[in-house]
N, C-alpha and C positions, 0 to 999 in steps of 0.2 A: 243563381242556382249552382253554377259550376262550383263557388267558393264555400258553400254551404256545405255541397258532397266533399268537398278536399278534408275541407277541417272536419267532420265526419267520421272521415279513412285514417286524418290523424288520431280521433281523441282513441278507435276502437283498437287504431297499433301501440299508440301507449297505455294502453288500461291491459294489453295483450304482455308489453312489455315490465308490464309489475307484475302482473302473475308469473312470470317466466322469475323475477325477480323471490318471491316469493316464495316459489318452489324449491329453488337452489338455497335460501335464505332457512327454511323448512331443515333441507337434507343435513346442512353444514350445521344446525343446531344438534343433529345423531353424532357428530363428530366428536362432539363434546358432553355431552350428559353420558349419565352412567346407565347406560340400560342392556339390557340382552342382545344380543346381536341378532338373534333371529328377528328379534321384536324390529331392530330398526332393518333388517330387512324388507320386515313387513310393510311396517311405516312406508318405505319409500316405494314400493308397488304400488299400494294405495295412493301415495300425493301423485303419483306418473300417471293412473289410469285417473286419475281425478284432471288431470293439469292438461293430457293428452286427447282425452275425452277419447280413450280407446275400448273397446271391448275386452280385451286383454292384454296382462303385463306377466310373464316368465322372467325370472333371476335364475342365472343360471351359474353356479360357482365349478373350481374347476378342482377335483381333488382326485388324485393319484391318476391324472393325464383322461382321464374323463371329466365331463361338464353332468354336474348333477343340477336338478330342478331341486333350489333352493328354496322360492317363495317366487308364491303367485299369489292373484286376486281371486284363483278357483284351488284351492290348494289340496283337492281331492290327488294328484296327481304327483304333489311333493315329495321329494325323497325314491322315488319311484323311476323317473323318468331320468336314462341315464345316455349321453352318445361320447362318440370316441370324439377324438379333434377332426378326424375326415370324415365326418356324419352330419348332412345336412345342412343346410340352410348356417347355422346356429355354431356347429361347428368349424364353416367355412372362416364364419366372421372373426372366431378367437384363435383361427390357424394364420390367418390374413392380420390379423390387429387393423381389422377396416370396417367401416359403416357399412352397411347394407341396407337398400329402402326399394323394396317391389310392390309399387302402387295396384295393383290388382294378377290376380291368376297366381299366388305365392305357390301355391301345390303344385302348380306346373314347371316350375321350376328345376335344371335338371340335380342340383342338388339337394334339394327339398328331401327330406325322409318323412316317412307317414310314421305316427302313433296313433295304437288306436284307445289310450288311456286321455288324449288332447283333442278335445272338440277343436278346435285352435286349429286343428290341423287341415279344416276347409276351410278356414276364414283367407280372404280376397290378399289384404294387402298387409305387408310384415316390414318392420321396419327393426333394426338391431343394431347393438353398440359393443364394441368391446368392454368390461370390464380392466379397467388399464392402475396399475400403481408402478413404482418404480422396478418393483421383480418382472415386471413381465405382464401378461395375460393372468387375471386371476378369475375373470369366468364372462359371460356374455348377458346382456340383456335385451329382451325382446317385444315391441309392443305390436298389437296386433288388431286390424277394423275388419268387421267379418264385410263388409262392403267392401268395394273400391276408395281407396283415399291417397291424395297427390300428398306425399311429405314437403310439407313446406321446407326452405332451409334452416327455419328458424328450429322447426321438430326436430330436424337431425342434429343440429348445433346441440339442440339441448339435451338430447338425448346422448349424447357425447359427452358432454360436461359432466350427467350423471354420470355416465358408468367411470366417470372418473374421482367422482367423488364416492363413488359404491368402493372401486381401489383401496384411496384413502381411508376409508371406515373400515374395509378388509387389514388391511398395512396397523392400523389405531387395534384391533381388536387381538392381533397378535402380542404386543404390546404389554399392553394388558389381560393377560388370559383370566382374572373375575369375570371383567364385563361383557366376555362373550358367554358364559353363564350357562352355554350348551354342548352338553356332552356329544349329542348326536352330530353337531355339525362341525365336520374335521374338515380343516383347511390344510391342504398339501402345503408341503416347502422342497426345497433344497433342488438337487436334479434333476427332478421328475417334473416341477414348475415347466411351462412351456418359455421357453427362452426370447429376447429382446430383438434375434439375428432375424 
């Protein structure tokens, strides 16, 4: 019985371990096609709350030293929602260039800031990455379970990797300014960037 339950534990961490495979396989295919940037914004909100099986996913870019809500899964709130770098939760994470993961009470939090345009904003447990490319800080990503939920370290790993491939497709879209294709969405540079120190 014991050998039965082991190989079990194994098949359901590697079938765990190709989705994660897949996802990252997914984002690195935006890197290289020609599409709008917003769109692969989108794109990769979608594959996160798909892969994370979270209630919510915030992209949050960082332009002229505010973090703007770039793309969500509820996108009523986009373009809308803006904090300084010392403002919450979210802001901590792209002042800190740290992970962040509060398994339950996220609002309780003593840097937590309320919106009241983000249902998001009483959901249980929050988990966040910095967006990271070689300039620095280019914005934060946030996924969020309106319940209680343990991040495994697998979630956080990955969810690190993304925001560092969110970087790289930020870094690519500069690049190329056709393929970011959106006037509305201005990506800061030069001094005002939050710095590496």
């Amino acid at each position: 019985m014991m050998v039965v339950s082991k190989a079990h534990e194994l098949e359901q961490r590697l079938a765990r371990t190709e989705q994660q495979l897949r996802l990252l396989q997914k984002i690195s295919r935006f890197l290289v096609r020609e599409m709008k940037l917003q769109d692969a914004l989108d794109n990769v909100v979608s594959l996160v709350v798909e892969f994370m099986e979270c209630d919510s996913c915030l992209l949050y870019l960082l332009d002229k030293r505010e973090l703007v809500l770039r793309a969500s899964n509820r996108p009523s709130a986009v373009g809308n929602v803006k904090l300084a770098m010392n403002e919450g939760l979210t802001g901590w994470v792209a002042r800190e260039k740290r992970l962040l993961a509060i398994s339950r009470e996220a609002f309780r939090d003593s840097r937590f800031k309320f919106f009241t345009d983000l249902p998001e904003d009483t959901y249980e447990a929050f988990l966040s990455a910095p967006v990271l490319s070689r300039r620095g800080v280019e914005g934060v990503i946030n996924v969020q379970h309106r319940d209680p939920h343990a991040h495994t370290g697998i979630e956080m790993e990955l969810l690190a990797s993304v925001g560092e491939q969110l970087g790289c497709l930020l870094m690519l879209s500069r690049t190329e300014p056709a393929a970011s294709g959106d006037s509305g969405l201005v990506l800061s540079s030069g001094p005002q960037r939050a710095s590496g120190s």
